[in-house]
C-alpha positions in Angstrom: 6.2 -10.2 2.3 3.1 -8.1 2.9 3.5 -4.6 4.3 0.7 -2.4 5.4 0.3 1.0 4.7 -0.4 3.9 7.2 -3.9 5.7 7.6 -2.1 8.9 5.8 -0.8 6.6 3.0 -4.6 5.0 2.6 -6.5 8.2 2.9 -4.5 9.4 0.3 -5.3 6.7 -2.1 -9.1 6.8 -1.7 -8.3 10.9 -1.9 -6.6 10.3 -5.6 -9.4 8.1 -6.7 -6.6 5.1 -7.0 -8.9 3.2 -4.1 -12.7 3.2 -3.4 -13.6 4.0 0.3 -14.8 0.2 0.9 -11.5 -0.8 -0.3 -8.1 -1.8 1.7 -4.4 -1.4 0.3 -1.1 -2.9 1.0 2.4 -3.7 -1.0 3.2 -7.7 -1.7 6.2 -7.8 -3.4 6.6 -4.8 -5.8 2.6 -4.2 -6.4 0.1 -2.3 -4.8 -3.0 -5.0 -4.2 -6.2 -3.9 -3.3 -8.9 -5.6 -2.0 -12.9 -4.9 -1.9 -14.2 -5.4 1.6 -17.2 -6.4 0.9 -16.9 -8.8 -1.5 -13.0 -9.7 -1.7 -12.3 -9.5 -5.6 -8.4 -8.0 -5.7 -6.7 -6.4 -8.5 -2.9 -5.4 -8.5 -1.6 -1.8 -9.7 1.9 -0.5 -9.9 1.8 2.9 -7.8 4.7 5.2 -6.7 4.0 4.4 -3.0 4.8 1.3 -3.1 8.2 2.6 -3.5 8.3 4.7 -1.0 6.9 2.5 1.4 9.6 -0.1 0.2 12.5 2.5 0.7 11.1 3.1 4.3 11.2 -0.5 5.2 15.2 -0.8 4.2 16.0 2.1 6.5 18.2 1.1 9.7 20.1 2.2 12.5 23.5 1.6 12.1 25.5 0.3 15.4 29.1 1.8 15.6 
């Protein structure tokens, strides 16, 4: 399943040097893949966010 990531969680990416600003993030599986814009080459990195982005997806609301 592919989950996006949020403007913050991009911005901070490109900010940490982990993604160039013509490049776009987002989690498949347990990897971070990132793909060039411009000319579509992807590589895969393991990075703490995808974690955290992970751990947000499993919260629900529980029904009582």
């Amino acid at each position: 399943m592919k989950h996006q990531l949020s403007q913050k969680q991009m911005q901070n990416l490109r900010t940490e040097g982990t993604i160039n600003p013509s490049e776009i993030a987002y989690i498949m599986g347990d990897l971070l893949l990132v793909e060039d814009i411009k000319s579509g080459e992807k590589r895969a990195l393991s990075h703490p966010i995808v974690a955290e982005v992970l751990g947000e997806n499993r919260k629900r609301i529980l029904k009582g």
